[in-house]
C-alpha positions in Angstrom: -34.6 -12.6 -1.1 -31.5 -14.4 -0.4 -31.0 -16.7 2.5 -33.9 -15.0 4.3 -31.1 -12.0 4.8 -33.5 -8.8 4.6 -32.4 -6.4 1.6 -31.1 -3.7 4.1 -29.1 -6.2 6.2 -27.4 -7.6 3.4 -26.7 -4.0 2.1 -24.9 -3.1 4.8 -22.7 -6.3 5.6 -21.8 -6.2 1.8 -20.8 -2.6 2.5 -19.1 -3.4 5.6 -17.0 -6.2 3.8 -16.6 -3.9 1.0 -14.8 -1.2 3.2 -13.0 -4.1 5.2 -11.4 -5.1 1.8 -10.0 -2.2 0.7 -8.8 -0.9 3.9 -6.6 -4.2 4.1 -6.1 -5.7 1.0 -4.9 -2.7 -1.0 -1.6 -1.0 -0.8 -0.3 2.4 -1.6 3.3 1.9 -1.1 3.3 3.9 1.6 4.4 1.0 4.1 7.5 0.0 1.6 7.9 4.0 1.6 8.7 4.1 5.5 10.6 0.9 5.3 12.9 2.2 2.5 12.9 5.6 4.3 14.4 3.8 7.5 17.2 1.7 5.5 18.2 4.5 3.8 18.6 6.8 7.2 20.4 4.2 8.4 22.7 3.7 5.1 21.2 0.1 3.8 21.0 1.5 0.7 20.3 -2.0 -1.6 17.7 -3.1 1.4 16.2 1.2 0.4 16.4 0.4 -3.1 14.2 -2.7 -2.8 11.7 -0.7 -0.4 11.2 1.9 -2.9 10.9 -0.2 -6.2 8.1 -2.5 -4.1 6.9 1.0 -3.5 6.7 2.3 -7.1 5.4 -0.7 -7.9 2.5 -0.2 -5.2 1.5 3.0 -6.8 3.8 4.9 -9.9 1.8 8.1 -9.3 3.8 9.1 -6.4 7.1 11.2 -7.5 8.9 10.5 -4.1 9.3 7.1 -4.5 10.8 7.8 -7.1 13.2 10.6 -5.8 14.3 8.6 -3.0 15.1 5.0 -5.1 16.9 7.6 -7.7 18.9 8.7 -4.1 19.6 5.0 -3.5 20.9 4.5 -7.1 23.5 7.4 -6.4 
């Protein structure tokens, strides 16, 4: 035993930290996405282009990022 913490409560604050973690530490892109979306819209196309290579950076899987920087570019 640790720290007198029972096996099943430590379970379950490790899992609770666990799922804490990744839901705020670990980024998709898909904030820089929007943000990039909204500069383009609005024609800040260098402020776009940043949004989208922060989001390709964030995760390269995602072929819209890409699409939308290339739009930037042009």
């Amino acid at each position: 035993m640790s720290a007198g913490i029972p096996a099943k409560k430590r379970f379950w604050l490790a899992a609770f930290l666990l799922l804490f973690a990744g839901g705020c530490g670990f980024s998709t892109g898909k904030q820089e996405y929007k943000d990039g979306v909204a500069a383009y819209e609005r024609g800040a196309y260098r402020e776009a282009a940043g949004y989208f290579a922060e989001a390709i950076e964030e995760n390269e899987d995602i072929a819209e990022y890409y699409l939308y920087y290339g739009f930037t570019l042009i």
